[in-house]
N, C-alpha and C positions, 0 to 999 in steps of 0.2 A: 312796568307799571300798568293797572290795569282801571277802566274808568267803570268795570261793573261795580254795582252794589254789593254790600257785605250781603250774604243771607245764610241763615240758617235753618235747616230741614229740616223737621224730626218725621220720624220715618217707621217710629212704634218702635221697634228691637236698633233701630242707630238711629243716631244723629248725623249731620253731616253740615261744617263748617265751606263755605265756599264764597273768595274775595276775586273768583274772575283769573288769579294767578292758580290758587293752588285750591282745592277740592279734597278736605281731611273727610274721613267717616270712622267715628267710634261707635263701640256697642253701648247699647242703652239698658238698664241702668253700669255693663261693667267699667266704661269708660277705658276701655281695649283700644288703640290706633288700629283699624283692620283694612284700611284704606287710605291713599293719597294719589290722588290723581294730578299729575302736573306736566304738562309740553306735551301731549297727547299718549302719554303712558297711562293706560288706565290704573295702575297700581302699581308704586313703586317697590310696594313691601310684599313676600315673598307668597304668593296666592296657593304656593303648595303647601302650607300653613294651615293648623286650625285658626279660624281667629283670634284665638287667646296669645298664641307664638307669633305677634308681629310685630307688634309696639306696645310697650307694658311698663309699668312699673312694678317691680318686684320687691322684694327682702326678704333676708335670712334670719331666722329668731331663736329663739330660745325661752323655756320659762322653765320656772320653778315644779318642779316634781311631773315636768313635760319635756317632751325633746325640742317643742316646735318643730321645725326644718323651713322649707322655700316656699315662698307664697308670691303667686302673681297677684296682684291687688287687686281685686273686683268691687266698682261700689256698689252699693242698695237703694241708691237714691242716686236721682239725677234733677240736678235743679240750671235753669237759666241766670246768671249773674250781671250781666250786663248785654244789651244788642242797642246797637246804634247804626250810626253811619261809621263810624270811626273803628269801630271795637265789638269784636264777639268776646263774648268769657262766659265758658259752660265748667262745670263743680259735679262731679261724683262722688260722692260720700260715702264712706262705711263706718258708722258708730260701735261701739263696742260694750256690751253688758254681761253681766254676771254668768250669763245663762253661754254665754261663747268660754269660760274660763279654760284651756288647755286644749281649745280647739283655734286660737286663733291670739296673732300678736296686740295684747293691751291696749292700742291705741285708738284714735278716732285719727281718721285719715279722709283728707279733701287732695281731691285729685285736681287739678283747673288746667285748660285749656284756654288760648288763648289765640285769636286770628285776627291781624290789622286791617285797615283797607291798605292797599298797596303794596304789602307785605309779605314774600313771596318764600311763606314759609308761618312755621305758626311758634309759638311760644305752650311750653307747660311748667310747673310748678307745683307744690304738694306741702302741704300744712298736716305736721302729723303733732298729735297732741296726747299725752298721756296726764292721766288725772295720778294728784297723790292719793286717793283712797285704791287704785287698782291695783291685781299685784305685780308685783318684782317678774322684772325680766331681761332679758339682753339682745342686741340688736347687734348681727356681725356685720351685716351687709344690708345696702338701699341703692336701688337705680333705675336708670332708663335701662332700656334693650330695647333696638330694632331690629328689626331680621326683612333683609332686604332680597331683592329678584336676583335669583343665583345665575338664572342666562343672562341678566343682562348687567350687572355689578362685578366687575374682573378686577377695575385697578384700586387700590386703597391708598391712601395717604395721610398720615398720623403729625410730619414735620416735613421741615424743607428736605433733609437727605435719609426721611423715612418712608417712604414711599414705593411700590411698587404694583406689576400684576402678582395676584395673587390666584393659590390652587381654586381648587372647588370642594365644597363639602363634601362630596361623594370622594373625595379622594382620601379621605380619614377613614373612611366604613375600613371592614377586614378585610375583604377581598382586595383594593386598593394601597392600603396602609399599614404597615407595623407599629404598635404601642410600641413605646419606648421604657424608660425609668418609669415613670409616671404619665399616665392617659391625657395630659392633656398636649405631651411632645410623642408625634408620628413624625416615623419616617413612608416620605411616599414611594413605594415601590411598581406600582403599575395605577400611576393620574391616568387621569383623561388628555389631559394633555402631558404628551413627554416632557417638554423642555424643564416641566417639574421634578421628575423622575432622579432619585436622591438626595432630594431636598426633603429637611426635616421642617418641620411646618409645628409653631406653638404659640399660643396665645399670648403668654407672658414673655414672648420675643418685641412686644408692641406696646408694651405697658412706658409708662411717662410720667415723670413726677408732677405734682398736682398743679405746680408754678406755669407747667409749659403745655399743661391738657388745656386749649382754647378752643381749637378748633381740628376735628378730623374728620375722613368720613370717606366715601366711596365714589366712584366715575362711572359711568355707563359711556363707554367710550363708541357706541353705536353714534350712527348719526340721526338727528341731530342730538350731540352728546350733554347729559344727564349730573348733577353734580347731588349729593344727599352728602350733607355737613352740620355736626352736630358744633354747637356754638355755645361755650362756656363763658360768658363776660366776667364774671365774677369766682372766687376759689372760696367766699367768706364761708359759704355754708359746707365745705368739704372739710372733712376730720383731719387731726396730724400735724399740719401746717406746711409750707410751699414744698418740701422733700419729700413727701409720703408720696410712695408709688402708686398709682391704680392701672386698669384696663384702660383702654381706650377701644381702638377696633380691632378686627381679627376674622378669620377666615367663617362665612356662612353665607353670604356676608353679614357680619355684626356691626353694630356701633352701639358703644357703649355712651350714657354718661355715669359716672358712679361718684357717689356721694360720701360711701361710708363700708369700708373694706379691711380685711382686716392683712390683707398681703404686706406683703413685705415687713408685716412688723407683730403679726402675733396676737395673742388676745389682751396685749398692751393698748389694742385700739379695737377692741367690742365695749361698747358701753355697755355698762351695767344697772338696769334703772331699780333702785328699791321699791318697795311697800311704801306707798307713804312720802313718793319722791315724786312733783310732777313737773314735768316737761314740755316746751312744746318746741318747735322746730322750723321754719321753714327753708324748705331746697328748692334751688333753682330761684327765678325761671333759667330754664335754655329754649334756648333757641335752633330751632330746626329749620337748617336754611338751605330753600332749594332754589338751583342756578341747573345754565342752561347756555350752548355755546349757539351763534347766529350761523349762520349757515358760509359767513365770512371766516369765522372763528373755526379755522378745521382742528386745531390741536387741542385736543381734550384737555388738556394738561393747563390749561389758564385756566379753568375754572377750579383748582385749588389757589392761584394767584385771586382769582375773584371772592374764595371765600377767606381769603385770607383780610382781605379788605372790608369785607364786611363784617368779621372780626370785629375789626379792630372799631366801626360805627359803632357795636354793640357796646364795646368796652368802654368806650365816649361817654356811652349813652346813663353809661351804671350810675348808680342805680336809678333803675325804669322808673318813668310815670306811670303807666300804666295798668300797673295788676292792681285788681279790685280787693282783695283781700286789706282787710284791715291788720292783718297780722304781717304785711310785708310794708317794711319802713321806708317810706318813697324820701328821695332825698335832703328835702327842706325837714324833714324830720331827724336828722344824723347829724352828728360832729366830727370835729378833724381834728388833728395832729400835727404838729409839724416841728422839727429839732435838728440836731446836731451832733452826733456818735464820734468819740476818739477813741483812739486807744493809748496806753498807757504801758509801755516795756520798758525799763530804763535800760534791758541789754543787748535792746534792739534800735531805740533812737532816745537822746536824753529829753531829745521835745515831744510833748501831745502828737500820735499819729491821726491824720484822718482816716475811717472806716472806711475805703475803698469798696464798693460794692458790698457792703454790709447787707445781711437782713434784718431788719427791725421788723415789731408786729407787735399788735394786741391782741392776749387773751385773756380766759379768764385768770383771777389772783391765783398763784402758786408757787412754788418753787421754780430756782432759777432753770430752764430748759422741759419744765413741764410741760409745753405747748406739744412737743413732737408727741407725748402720748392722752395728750386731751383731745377726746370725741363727742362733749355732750353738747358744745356751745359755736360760736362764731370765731371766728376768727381774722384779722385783717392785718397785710402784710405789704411792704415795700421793697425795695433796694435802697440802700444809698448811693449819692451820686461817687464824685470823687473826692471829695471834699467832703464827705460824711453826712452833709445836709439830709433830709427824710421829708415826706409830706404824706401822712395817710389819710384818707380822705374816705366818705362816707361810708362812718362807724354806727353802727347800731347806739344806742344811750344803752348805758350800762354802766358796770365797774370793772375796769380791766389791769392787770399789770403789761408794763411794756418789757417786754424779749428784744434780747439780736444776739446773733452771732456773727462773726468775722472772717470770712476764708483768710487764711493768713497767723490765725491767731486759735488756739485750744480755748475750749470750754463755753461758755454762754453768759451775758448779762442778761440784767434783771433791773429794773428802773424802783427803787424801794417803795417807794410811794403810790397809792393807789389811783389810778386813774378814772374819776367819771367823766363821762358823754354823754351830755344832755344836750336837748335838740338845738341846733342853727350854733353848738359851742365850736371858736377856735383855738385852740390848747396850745400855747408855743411850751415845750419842757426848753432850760440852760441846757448847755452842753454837757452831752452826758461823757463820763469819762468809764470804759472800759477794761480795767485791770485782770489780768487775762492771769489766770495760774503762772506762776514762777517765782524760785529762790535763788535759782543762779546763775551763771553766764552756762549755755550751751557747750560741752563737751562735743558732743554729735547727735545726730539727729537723721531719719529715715522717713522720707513722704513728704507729703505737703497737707497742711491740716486746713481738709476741704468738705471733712465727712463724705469723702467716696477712696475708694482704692483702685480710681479710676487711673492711675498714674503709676499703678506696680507695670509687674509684667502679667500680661495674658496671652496666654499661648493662643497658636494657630490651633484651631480646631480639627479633630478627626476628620480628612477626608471624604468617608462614611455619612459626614452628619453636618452637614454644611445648608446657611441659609444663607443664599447669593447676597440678598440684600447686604448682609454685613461684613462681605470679604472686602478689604482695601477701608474700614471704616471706623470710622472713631469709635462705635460703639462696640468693637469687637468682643466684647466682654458677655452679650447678649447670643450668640452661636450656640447652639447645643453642645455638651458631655465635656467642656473646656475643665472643669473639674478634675476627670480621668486624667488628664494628661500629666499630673504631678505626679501620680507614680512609675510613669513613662520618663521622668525627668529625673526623679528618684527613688528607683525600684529597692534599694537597702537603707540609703545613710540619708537623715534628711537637708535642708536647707541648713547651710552657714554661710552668712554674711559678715564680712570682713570689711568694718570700716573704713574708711581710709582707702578701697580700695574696689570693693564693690561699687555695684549703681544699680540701684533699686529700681530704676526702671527696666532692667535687665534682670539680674538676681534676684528679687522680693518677689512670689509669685503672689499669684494678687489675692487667695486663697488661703489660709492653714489648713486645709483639709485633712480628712484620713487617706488614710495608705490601701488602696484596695489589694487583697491576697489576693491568691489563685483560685482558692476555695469559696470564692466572695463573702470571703470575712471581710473586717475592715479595722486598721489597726491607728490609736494617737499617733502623732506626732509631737518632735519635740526639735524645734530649728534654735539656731544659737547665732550670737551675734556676737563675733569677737572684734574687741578695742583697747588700745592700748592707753596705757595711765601714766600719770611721772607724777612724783611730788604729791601722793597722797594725803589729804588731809586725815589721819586716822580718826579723831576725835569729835566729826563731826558728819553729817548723813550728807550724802547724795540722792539726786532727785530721778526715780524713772518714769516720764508721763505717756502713759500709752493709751490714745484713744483709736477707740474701736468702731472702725462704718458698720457694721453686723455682724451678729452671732447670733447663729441657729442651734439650740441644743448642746450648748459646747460648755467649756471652760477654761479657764487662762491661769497656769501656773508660773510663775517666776522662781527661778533660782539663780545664783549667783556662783560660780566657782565651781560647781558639785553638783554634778548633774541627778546626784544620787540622796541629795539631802532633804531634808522637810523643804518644802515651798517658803522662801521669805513672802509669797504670797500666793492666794487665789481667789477668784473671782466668784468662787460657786458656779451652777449651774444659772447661765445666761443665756435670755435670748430665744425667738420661735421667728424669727424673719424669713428664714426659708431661703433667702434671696441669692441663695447660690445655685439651687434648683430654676429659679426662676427669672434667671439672666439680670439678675440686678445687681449694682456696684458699691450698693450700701443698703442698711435699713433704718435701726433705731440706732443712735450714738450713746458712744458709752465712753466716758473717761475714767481713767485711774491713776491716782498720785504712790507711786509706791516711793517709798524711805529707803535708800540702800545703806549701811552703816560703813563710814570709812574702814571699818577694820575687816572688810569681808571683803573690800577689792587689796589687788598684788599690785606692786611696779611691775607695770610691762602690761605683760597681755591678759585681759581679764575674758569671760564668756559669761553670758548672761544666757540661759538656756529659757526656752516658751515652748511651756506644752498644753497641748491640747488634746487630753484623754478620755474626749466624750465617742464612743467609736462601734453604734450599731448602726450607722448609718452613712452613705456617700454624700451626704448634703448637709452633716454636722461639720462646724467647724467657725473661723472668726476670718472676719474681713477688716487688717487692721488700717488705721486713716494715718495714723504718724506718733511716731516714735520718740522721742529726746530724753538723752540724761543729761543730767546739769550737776554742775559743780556746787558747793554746798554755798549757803548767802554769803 
């Protein structure tokens, strides 16, 4: 804590926020981070930089009879919004008219900054506004980027067993690095430092689902050692809802926060704004929090336990008092929630189950599980406890339907009834009852329905293409070319699983991938799963529910008996998640109820064949979540 006064400089081309702890300078009017000075580092952020590449807020666009592409946000105005004893908040504006059409994304965008007294780190935020007279356009991506001092930022830390030293940038250039499948996974063949030397190195090895992005960021493990921690309290203003993947950090050093992405799930989550449709938005604040070890404190390594903790003050704190913007809803202005989630199987328990760690959440009105591909509005999310109770707590006023889903349980509720939020409202909903897809008692069944396929098997990784961090780890699934290795496993005949006798955590590879030739073609596959029947009912359908963690570019065939006959079904062309490319274990959830008709299974031993004939690519293919046929009602 520090007993100087807040002050603020301007300085003609920057400004400069400074509370005694920390010493920000942005460019004036672009409102660029190009400077932070803090524990006697003149500049944490990377001086080998133009000032535009240090701290920014960016986006990826699109318009109508335009390409758009990537824009670092520059405002045109710089105005003072509050200076006190207490509170700096500085505003960079960029308006938008007629005379920018196809030169720039449609919006009016306030940038704000934000410095406490005592506060040993600063806060920013961004209010972007599109009018319905402008025209139509799409927004793939919106975020922070820091680019921090590459001598002196080595270790990163994303989670408790995510963490490590990391290469250095110069170790990607050509001379140093081999491109891989796709430019953004190297193999390092001659680092600057060895101990990296066969380690593949990639961004989206660090990516995190939006539930668990709070807090990451980087160590200056010099003495006296340096901590830069980007600090998310809240998920309401991120697209998707708590599973949707993003960036976090990654080798430059970077740190991310991102708002609005389209990874892991495809242009299922690019908004698309009409002619005539207006919007307005605000994201953030985060919070940029900088720590520092005493000269007691020799192990670098507590100052992620420190920013872990200060986390969690932030997350106390939500939502802030303090941002001046009239467009950010300070918490006496919001409503709550609070209820009671069962579920409801009768051929799983004949009583009400309680939603064991359920999600519940509000967004806007739509169909049941529309959250995961809604990106225009807010969002706000929970757990249940064990007993299914819920409490969500400050909601923006609005009209929202309530979502949940159930690990444990296929498919998604939907609460019918429309929900408003109007300010200081406490909304207790009855207990809702959750009736989850099913006709008949379970025959058998593959996986565990969690919307990940984190639970098949995933191979060891190529020797060749190894990230240390994830040898002996739960996220094994996250290693580079793990993909490859299924036609290594099966170079002619593909996957058969046998009931009764298999174990999916062994057999089930966690993938349907294509079959890489020699020639690097790439060929479908089609795996079977044989199970025995008795006592068939002929007259009446069987049930197969197959939901799907991701599909990138693929398609899903059913057949029965005949590996050679029409499809009793298919899926069409499903899916841009990508997420096999990009070390992820799911994306967008897909279910599917297919009818099987008793006369199309035998006594004895039936096969159910699944193919997947989508095959110009290594990275097409389905990640399925679980499996079950059931017996007819």
């Amino acid at each position: 804590m520090s007993s100087v006064k807040l002050q603020l400089h301007d300085k003609g081309n920057h400004v400069v926020m400074d509370n005694g702890i920390a010493r920000v300078t942005l460019s004036k009017p672009d409102g660029i981070v190009t400077g932070i000075e803090y524990n006697g580092i003149d500049n944490l952020l990377e001086v080998l930089n133009e000032e535009v590449n240090r701290g920014y807020w960016d986006l990826v666009w699109g318009g109508s009879g335009t390409a758009g592409g990537f824009d670092v946000i520059k405002g045109t105005n710089f105005e003072v919004i509050m200076k006190n004893e207490e509170q700096i908040e500085i505003s960079f504006t960029r308006k938008w008219d007629a005379s920018l059409e196809g030169k720039a994304v449609p919006l009016n965008i306030d940038k704000r900054f934000v410095m406490l007294s005592g506060s040993s780190g600063f806060y920013t935020y961004a209010i972007y506004e599109h009018l319905k007279e402008w025209p139509a356009f799409s927004l793939a991506e919106t975020r922070i980027a820091f680019k921090l001092r590459k001598e002196k930022f080595h270790y990163m830390a994303v989670t408790d067993d995510r963490q490590r030293f990391m290469p250095l940038p110069d170790d990607r250039l050509p001379d140093r690095g081999q491109a891989l499948a796709y430019p953004e996974a190297i193999l390092l063949v001659n680092p600057v430092e060895p101990q990296f030397k066969g380690e593949v190195d990639d961004k989206y090895q660090y990516s995190c689902e939006n539930k668990d992005i709070t807090v990451h960021g980087w160590i200056c493990t010099e003495q006296p050692s340096v901590g830069f921690w980007l600090i998310t309290p809240s998920h309401e203003y991120r697209t998707g809802g708590p599973q949707k993947q993003n960036l976090t950090s990654h080798v430059g050093p970077t740190a991310l926060a991102v708002f609005m992405s389209a990874h892991y799930t495809g242009e299922d989550l690019v908004p698309k704004f009409s002619e005539g449709e207006a919007w307005k938005k605000v994201f953030g604040p985060v919070f940029v929090y900088l720590n520092s070890s005493t000269d007691d404190d020799n192990d670098p390594l507590w100052l992620w336990q420190d920013a872990k903790s200060q986390m969690n003050v932030e997350t106390e704190s939500w939502p802030y008092s303090f941002p001046a913007s009239d467009d950010y809803v300070k918490a006496e202005q919001r409503g709550n929630v609070v209820g009671r989630l069962l579920v409801q199987d009768r051929y799983v328990d004949k009583d009400f189950i309680a939603a064991n760690r359920g999600y519940v959440g509000l967004a806007v009105p739509g169909a049941a599980g529309s959250w995961q591909r809604e990106c225009k509005d807010y969002q706000f999310w929970t757990r249940t406890d064990e007993e299914g109770f819920f409490y969500i707590s400050g909601i923006r006023p609005g009209q929202y339907n309530l979502y949940a889903w159930v690990p444990g349980f296929i498919g998604d509720y939907k609460y019918d009834d429309i929900i408003t939020i109007t300010q200081g409202c406490y909304i207790y909903v009855e207990d809702l009852v959750y009736q989850p897809p099913r006709n008949g008692e379970t025959l058998w069944e593959i996986g565990f329905p969690d919307r990940s396929a984190a639970e098949f098997y995933v191979p060891d990784p190529n020797p060749k293409y190894i990230n240390k961090l994830y040898q002996n780890h739960p996220d094994r699934f996250r290693q580079y070319g793990i993909w490859e290795r299924y036609a290594e496993l099966y170079p002619d005949k593909d996957l058969v699983y046998v009931v009764g006798s298999s174990d999916y955590r062994k057999d089930w590879f966690y993938a349907q991938v294509t079959r890489k030739k020699d020639n690097k073609t790439y060929q479908g596959t089609t795996w079977q799963i044989k199970f025995e029947l008795k006592n068939i009912d002929q007259s009446h359908s069987y049930t197969l529910r197959v939901a799907i963690a991701s599909a990138t570019f693929s398609e899903l065939q059913i057949r029965v008996n005949d590996a050679t006959a029409s499809p009793l079904f298919t899926s069409g062309l499903i899916g841009r998640d990508n997420s096999i490319a990009r070390h992820g274990i799911h994306g967008l959830y897909w279910l599917f109820n297919v009818e099987v008709a008793g006369s199309k299974l035998v006594e004895g031993e039936n096969t159910l064949f699944l193919t997947q004939p989508r095959s110009t690519s290594p990275f097409q293919g389905i990640m399925y979540d679980y499996i079950r046929f059931e017996a007819p009602s």
